[in-house]
GUTI-761096 format. One record per residue: residue number from 1; z, x, y of N, C-alpha, C in turn. Coordinates in steps of 0.02 Angstrom, whole numbers. Each point is the difference from the previous one (the first is absolute). Example, Ala and Ser with C-alpha at 12.3 -4.5 7.8 and 13.67 -1.06 7.14 Angstrom:
% GUTI-761096
num:n.c3:n.c1:n.c2:ca.c3:ca.c1:ca.c2:c.c3:c.c1:c.c2
1:390:660:-284:0:-45:59:0:45:60;
2:-36:-18:53:3:42:59:37:-39:55;
END
This chain:
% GUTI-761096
num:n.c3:n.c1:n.c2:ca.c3:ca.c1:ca.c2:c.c3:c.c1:c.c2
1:0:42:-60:0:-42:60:0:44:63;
2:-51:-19:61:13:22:44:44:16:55;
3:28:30:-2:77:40:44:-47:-23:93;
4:46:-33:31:-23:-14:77:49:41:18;
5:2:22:81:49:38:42:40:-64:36;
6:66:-16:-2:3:-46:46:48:27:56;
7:24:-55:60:58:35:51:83:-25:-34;
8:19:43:4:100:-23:-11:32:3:45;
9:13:-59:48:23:-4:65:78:9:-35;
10:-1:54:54:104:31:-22:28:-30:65;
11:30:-72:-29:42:-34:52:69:0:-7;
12:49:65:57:54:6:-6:42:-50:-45;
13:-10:-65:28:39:-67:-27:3:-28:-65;
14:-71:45:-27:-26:-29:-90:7:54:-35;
15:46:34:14:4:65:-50:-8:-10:-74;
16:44:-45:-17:-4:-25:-76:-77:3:-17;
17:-56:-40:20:-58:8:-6:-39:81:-9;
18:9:43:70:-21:46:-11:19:30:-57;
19:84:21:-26:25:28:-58:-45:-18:-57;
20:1:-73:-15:-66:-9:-47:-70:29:8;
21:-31:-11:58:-64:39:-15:2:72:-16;
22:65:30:42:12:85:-26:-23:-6:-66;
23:59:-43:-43:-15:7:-59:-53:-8:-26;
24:-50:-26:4:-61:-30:-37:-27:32:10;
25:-10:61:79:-32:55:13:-4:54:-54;
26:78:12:-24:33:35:-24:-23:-3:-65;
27:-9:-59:-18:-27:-11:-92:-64:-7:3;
28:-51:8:41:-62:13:6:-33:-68:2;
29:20:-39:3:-12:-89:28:-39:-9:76;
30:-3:50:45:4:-54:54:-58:88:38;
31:-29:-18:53:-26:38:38:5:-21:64;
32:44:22:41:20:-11:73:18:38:61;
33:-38:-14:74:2:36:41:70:-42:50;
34:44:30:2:67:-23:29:-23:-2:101;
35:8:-55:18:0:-22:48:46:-53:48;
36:-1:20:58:66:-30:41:3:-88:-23;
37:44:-51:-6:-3:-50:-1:-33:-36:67;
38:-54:-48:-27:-37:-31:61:-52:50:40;
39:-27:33:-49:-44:54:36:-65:-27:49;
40:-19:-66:-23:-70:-14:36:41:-43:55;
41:79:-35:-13:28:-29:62:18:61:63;
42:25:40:-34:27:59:44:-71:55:34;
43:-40:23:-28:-62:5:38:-48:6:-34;
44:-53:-82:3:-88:-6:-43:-23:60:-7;
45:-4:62:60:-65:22:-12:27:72:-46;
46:76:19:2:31:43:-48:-27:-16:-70;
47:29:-70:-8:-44:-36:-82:-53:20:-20;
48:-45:-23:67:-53:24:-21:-16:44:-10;
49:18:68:26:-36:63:-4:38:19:-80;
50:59:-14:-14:33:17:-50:-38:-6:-73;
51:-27:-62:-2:-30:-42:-33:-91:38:-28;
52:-13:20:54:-79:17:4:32:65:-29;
53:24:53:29:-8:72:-10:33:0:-62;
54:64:-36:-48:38:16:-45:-46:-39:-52;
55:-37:-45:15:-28:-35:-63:60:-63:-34;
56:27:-32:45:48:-32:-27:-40:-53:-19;
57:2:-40:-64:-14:-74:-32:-72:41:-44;
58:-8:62:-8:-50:34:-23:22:44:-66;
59:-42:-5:-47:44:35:-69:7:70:11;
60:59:18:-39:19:48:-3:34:25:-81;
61:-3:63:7:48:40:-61:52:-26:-16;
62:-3:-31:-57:78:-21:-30:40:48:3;
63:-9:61:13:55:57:9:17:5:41;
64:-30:-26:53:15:12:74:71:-56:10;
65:57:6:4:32:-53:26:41:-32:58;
66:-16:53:38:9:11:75:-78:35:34;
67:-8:-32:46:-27:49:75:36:-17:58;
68:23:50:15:39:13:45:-37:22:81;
69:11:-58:49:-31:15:59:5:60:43;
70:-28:31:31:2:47:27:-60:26:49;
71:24:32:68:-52:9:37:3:85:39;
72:64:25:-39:-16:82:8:14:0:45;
73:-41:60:40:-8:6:74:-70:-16:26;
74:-23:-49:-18:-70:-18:30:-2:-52:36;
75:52:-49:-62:-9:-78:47:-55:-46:-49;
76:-14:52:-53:-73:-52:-56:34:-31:-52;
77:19:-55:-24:53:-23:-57:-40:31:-66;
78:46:40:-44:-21:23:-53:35:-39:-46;
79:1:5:-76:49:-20:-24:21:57:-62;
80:55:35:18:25:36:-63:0:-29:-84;
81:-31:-11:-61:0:-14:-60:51:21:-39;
82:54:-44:-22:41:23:-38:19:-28:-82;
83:6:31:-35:11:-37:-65:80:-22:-10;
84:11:-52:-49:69:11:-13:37:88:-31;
85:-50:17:-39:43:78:4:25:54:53;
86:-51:-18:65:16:47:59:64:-31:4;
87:0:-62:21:72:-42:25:56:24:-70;
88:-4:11:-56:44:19:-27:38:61:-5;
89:-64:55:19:23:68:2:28:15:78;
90:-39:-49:40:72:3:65:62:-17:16;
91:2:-56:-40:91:-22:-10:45:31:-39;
92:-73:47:-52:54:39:-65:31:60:52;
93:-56:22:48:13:74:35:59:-6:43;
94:-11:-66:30:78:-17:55:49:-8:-32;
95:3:-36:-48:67:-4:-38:17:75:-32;
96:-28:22:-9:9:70:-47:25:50:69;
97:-31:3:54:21:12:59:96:-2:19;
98:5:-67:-15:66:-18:30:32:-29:-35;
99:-2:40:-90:37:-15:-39:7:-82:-36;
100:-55:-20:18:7:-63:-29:-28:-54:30;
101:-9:-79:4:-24:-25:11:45:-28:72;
102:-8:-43:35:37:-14:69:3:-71:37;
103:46:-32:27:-32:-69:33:-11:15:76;
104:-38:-28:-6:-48:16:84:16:-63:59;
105:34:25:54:-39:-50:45:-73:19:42;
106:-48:-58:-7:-61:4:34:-11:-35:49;
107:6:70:76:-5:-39:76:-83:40:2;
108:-50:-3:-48:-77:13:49:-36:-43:-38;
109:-61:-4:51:-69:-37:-32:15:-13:-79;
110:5:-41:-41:-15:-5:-57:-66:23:-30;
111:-51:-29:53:-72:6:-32:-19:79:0;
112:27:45:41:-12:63:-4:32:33:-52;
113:-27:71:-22:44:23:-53:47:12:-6;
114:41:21:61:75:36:12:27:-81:-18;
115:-19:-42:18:52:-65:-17:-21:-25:-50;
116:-67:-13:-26:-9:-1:-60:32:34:-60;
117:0:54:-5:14:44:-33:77:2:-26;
118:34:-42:38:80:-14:21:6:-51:-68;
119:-55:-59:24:13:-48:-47:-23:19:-75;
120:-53:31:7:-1:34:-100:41:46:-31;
121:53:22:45:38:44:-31:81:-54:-6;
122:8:-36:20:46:-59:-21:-36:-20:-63;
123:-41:-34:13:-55:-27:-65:7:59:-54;
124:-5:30:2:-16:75:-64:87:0:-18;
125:33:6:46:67:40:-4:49:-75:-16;
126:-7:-59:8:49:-47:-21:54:-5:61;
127:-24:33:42:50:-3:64:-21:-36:64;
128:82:-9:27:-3:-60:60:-41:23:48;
129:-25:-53:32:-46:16:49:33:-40:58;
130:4:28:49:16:-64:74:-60:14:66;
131:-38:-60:13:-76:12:35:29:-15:92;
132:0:43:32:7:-9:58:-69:-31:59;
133:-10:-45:14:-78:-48:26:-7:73:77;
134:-42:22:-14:-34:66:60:-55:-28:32;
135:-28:-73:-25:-47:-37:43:-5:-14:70;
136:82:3:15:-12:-15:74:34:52:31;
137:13:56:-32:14:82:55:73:-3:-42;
138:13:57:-4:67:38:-24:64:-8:49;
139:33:-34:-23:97:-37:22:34:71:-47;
140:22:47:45:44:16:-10:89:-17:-40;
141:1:-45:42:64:-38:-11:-5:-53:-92;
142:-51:-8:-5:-40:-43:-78:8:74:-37;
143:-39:38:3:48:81:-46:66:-41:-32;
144:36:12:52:87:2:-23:1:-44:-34;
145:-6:-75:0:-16:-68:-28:-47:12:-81;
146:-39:43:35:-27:-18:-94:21:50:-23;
147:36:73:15:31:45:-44:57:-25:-29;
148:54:-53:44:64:-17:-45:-17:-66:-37;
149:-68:-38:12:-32:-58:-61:-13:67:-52;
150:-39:46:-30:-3:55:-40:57:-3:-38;
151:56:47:37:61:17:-34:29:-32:-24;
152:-10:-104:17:33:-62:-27:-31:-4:-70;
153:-79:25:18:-30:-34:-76:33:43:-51;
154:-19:75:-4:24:44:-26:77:11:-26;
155:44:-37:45:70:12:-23:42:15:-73;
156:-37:-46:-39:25:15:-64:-66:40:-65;
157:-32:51:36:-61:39:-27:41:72:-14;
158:3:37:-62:16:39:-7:-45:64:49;
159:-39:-1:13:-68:27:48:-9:-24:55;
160:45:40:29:25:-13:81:-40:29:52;
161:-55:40:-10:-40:45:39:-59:-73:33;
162:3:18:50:-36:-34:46:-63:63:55;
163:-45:-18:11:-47:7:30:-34:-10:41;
164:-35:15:52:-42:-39:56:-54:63:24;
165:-64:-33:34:-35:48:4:-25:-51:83;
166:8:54:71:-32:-21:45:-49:48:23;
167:-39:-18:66:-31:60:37:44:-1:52;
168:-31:66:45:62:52:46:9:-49:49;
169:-36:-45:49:15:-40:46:46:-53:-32;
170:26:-8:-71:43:-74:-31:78:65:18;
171:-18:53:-49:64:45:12:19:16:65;
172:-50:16:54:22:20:84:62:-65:-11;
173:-18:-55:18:17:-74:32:52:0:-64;
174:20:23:-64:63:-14:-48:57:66:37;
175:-31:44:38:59:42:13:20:-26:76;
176:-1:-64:20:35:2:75:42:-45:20;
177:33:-23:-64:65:-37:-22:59:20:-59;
178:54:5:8:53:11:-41:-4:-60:-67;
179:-26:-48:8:-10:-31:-48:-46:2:-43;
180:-90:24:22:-42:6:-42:16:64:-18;
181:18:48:26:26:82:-15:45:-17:-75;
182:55:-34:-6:36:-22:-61:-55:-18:-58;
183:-39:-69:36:-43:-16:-64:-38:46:-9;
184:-41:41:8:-31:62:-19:31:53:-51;
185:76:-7:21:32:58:-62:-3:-41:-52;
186:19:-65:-14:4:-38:-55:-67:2:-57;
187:-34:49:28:-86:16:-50:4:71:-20;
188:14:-1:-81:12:77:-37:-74:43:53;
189:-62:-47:5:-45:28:54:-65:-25:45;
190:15:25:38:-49:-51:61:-81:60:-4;
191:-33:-38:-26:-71:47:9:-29:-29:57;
192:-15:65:21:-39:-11:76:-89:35:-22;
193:-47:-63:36:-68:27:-22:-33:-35:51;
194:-57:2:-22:-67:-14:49:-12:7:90;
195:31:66:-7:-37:14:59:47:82:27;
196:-9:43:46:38:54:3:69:-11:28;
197:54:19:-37:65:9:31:32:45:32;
198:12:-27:63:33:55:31:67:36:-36;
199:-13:64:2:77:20:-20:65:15:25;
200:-6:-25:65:63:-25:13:40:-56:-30;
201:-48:-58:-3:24:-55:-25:22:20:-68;
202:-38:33:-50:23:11:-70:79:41:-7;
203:6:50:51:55:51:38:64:-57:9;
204:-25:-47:56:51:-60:14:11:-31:-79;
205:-32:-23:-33:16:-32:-67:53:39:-46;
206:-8:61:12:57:68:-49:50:-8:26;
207:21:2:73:40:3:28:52:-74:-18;
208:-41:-19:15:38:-90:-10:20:-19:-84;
209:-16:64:-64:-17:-25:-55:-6:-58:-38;
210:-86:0:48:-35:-42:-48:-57:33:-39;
211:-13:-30:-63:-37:63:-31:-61:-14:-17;
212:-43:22:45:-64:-18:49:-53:43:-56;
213:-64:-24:-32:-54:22:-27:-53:-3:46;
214:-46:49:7:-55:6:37:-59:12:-67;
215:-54:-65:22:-22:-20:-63:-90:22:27;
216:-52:5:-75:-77:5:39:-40:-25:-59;
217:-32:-33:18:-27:-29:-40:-57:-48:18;
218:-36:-43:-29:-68:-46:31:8:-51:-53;
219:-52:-36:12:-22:-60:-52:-38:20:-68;
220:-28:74:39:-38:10:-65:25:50:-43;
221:68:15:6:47:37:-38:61:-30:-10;
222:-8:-84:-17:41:-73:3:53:13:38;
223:1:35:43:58:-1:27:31:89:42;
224:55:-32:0:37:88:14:16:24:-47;
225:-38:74:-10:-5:37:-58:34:87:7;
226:7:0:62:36:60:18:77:-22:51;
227:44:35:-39:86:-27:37:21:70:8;
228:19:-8:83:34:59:38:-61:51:-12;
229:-58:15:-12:-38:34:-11:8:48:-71;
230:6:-34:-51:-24:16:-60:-18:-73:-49;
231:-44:20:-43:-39:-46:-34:39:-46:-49;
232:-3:-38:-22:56:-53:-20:-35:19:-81;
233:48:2:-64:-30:11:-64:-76:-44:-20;
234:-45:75:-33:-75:-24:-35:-52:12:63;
235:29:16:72:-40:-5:51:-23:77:19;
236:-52:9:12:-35:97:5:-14:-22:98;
237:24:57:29:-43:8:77:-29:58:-12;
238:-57:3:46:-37:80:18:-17:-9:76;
239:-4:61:26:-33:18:74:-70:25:6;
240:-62:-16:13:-59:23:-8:-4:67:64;
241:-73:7:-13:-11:56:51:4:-26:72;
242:-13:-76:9:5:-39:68:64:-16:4;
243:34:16:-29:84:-20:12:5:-63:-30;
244:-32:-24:-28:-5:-90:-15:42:-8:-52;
245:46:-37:-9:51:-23:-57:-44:-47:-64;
246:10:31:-50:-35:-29:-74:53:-32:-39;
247:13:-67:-24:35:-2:-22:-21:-43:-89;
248:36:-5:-43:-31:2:-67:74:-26:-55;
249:-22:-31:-47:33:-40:-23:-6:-72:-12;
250:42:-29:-40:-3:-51:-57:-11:-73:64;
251:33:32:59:-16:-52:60:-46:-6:32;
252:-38:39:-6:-72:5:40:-54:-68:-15;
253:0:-37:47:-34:-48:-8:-87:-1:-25;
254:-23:-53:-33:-83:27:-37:-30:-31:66;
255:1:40:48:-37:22:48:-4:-82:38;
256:-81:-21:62:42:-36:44:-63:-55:-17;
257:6:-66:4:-37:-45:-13:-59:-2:37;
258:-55:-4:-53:-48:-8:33:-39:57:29;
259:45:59:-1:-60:56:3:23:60:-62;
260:-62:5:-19:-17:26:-62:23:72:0;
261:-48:26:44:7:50:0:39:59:50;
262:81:-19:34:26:37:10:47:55:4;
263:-50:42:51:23:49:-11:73:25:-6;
264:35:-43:30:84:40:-8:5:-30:-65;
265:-13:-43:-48:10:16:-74:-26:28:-31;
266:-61:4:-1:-46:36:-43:-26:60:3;
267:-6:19:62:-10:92:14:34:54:-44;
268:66:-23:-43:28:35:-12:57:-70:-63;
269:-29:4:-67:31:-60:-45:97:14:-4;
270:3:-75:-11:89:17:-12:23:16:76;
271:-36:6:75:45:16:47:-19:-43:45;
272:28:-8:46:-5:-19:65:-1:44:70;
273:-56:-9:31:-17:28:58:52:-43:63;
274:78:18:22:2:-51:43:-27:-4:93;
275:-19:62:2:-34:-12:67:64:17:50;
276:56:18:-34:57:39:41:-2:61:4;
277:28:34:52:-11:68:15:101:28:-28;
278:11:87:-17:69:-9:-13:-1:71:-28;
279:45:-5:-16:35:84:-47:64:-9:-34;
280:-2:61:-39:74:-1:-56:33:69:74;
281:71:-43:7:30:48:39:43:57:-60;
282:22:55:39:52:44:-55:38:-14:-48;
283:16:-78:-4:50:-44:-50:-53:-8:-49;
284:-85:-30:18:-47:-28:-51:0:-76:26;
285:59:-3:37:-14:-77:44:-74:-14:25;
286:-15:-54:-3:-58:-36:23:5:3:67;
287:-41:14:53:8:-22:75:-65:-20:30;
288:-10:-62:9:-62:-30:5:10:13:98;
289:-62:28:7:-9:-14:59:-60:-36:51;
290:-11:-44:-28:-68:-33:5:-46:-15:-25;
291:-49:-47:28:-49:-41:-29:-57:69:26;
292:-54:-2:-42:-42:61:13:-44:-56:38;
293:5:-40:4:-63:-35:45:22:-27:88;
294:56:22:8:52:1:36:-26:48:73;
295:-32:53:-50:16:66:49:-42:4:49;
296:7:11:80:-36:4:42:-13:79:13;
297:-74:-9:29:-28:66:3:-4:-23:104;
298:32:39:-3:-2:17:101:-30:49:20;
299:-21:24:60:-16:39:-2:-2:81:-41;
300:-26:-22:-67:7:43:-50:50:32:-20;
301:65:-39:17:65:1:-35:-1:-42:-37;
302:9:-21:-76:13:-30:-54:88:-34:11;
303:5:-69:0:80:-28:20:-2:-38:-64;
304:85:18:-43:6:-69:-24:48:-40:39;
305:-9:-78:19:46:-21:41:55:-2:-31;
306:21:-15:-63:59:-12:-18:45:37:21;
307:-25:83:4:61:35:17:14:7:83;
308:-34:-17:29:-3:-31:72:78:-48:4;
309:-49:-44:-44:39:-84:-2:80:16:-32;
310:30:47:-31:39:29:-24:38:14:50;
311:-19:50:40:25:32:29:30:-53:83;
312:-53:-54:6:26:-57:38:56:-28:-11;
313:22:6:-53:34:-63:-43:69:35:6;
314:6:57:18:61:66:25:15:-42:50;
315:-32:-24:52:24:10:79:45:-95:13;
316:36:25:27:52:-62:15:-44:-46:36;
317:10:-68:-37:-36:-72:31:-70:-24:-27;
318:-7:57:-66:-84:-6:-19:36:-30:-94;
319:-7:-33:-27:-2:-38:-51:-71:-23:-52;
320:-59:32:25:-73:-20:-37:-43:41:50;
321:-44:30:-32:-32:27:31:-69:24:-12;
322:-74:-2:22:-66:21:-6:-45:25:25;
323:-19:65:-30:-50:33:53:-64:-19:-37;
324:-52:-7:47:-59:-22:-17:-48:61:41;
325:-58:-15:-23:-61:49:30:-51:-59:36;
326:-19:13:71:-63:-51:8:-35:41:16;
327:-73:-16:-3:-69:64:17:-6:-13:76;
328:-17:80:-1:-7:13:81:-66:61:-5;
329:-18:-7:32:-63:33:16:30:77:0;
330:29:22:49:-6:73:-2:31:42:-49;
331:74:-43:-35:56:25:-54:-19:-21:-69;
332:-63:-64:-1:12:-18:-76:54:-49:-2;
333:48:6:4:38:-60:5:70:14:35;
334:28:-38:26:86:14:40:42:-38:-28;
335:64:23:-8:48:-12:-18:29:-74:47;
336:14:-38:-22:32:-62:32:77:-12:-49;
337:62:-25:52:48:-36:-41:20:-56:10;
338:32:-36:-49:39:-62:1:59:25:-52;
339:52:-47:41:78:16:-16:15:-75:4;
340:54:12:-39:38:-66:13:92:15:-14;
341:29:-29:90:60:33:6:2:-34:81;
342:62:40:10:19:1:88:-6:58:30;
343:-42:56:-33:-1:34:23:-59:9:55;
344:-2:52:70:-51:-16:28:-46:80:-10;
345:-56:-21:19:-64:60:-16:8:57:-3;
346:35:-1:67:26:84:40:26:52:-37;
347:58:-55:-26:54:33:-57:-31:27:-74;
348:-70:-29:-25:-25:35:-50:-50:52:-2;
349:-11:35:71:-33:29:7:33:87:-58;
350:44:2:-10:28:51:-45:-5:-4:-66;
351:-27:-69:-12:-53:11:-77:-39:34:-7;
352:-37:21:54:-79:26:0:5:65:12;
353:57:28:19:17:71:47:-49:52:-49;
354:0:12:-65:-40:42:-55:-71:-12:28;
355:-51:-40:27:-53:-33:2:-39:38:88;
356:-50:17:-2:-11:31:54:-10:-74:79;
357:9:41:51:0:-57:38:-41:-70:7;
358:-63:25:-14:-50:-43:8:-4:-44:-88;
359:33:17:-35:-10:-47:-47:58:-46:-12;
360:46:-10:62:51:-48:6:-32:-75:-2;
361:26:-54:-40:-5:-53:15:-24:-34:72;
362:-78:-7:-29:-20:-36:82:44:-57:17;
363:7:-81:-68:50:-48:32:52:16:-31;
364:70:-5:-13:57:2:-52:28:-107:51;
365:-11:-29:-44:10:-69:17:61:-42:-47;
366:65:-6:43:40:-46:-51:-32:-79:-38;
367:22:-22:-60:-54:-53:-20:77:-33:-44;
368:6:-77:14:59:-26:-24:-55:-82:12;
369:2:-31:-75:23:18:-61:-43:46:-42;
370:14:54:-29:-32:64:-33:-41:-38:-63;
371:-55:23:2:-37:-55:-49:-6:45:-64;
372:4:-29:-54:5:25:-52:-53:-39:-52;
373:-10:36:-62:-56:-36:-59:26:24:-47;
374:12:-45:-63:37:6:-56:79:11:0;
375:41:57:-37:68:-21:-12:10:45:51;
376:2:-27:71:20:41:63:-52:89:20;
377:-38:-15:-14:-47:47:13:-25:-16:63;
378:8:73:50:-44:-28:56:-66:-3:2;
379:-38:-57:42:-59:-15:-2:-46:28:41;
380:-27:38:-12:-34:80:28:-58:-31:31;
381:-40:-34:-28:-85:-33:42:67:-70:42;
382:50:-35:-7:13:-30:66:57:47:42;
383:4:51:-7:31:60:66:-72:37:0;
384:-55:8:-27:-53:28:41:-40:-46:56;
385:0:-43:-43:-45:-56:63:51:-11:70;
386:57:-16:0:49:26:35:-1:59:50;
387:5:52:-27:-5:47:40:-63:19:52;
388:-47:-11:-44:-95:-1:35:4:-54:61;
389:18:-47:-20:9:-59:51:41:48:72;
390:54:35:-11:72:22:45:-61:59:23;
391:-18:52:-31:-52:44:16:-59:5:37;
392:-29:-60:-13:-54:-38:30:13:-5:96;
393:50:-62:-23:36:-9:55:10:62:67;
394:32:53:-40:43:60:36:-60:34:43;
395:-71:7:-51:-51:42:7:-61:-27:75;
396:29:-97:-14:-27:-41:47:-4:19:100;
397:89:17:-17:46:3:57:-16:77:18;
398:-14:29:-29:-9:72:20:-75:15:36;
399:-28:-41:-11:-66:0:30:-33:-32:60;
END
């Protein structure tokens, strides 16, 4: 019989439901691309594009039992292919990780993998799950509320280890109360992923002991596959001659729907090309420092912004931060920023101090609310169109 792709709207409120399709995923029953509840109510033309590029209501590989949405750093919806064995050898690797299996509370996207991924490892592991609704923006104060609902369910569980996994803007906003600071210790560990963390904040988390994971991982390596920067068991990294991070293992997704022939799977069988830039520091730690498609060429200085954006993320009143490149005729392209904070322009001019004069940020523009795509990732094509617009503008007035 013909296997169709269909959507599995992950509606905070119907968890029971989703748990079942996990399962059916899980026993090779079901082929499904996990999507927000009310996707064509919440926005038609998302549906649509979702729909056309993933091949949804279109047959597919009975092996396939996830595709997992994803748009990289381009902005093109791909869909990562996963079987129920990837999903097994990732819950085997986390649990084996942290000694065992864990109950999770889940405050992100469901439909994405970091929150997805939450709910198949309850499903796999027999453990409590408590779903925090992230549909309408992250409540701090709901943390505390669904960490001591957790510890109620759990009370009489010989397997007391609890779990949670946010990104760095959920952790900023959990460290600026004495109360979410408490619920945070109450998690044997808080993994922090999808997107760069400042290390202060991780610094503040030691201090306060809470015992903070810095996680890396994609959709098409089901998940976070490297913790604190080493590889979680069954998982291989390598560094190429471009610095590019390879990663390989039982999680590696069978490449991305609908195109046959690519290259970050197939150039090289059994690995993954992820299109991150990085190195093994003196420990053998992983240290990703960027997207290689990222990098601006300026006047024939080569930038990656991240470590720019890093180094922003130091200065008091800056909380998110992005350097972008727009083309300019005489440099090739200039450096532009957006921050998001109270801090004002002037004051970040000592990010750049390493950087010769003329390749300082033509705009550096505060931007509130900081727009993000997927599980808190900032949204790089809406802070570029952004900035060009502020640039435009600046270049108007000067003339």
């Amino acid at each position: 019989m013909t296997r169709i792709l269909r959507t599995l709207p992950c509606d905070p409120q119907q968890i029971a439901d989703l748990c079942r399709a996990v399962e059916q995923v899980l026993s090779g029953e079901l082929s499904v691309v996990p999507v927000p509840a009310g996707l064509d109510r919440v926005s038609v033309e998302r549906g649509v594009v979702l729909r056309q590029a993933l091949g949804i209501g279109q047959p597919i590989d009975p092996a396939i039992g996830l595709v997992i949405p994803t748009s990289g750093s381009t902005g093109t919806p791909k869909g990562a292919q996963l079987t129920a064995a990837n999903v097994q050898a990732a819950v085997a690797a986390q649990a084996a990780w942290c000694g065992g299996h864990s109950h999770w509370l889940a405050c992100l996207p469901l439909y994405h993998i970091a929150g997805f991924g939450i709910v198949q490892r309850t499903v796999v592991g027999g453990t409590a799950l408590e779903v925090m609704d992230v549909s309408d923006g992250f409540d701090p104060h709901r943390f505390v509320t669904h960490t001591q609902a957790l510890q109620q369910r759990i009370a009489g569980c010989t397997n007391q280890r609890m779990m949670v996994s946010v990104v760095p803007l959920q952790l900023a906003k959990l460290l600026t109360s004495v109360a979410t600071i408490d619920a945070l210790r109450e998690y044997s560990a808080v993994l922090v992923g999808g997107g760069r963390i400042d290390p202060a904040l991780l610094e503040t988390c030691r201090k306060l002991h809470i015992t903070v994971v810095s996680t890396y991982g994609s959709s098409e390596t089901t998940g976070g596959v490297v913790y604190n920067g080493f590889a979680l068991p069954g998982v291989s990294l390598e560094i190429d001659d471009d610095e590019q991070i390879w990663v390989s293992g039982p999680t590696v997704a069978n490449g991305w729907r609908g195109v046959a022939d690519a290259a970050a799977f197939h150039s090289r069988p059994g690995w993954y090309a992820t299109g991150d830039r990085g190195y093994f520091d003196d420990d053998g730690a992983l240290v990703v420092t960027g997207r290689l498609d990222n990098v601006i060429d300026t006047g024939g200085l080569k930038i990656q912004p991240e470590l720019l954006e890093q180094q922003l993320l130091t200065c008091t009143g800056v909380d998110a931060a992005a350097i972008v490149g727009l083309p300019d005729a005489k440099f090739g392209h200039v450096l532009a920023c957006a921050y998001h904070g109270d801090a004002h322009p002037l004051s970040l001019v000592a990010a750049f101090e390493d950087l010769p004069r003329w390749q300082l940020p033509k705009v550096m523009v505060p931007v509130d609310p900081w727009p993000v795509t997927g599980p808190g990732k900032t949204d790089r094509a809406a802070i570029t169109r952004l900035l060009a617009e502020e640039y435009a503008r600046v270049q108007n007035q000067q003339r």
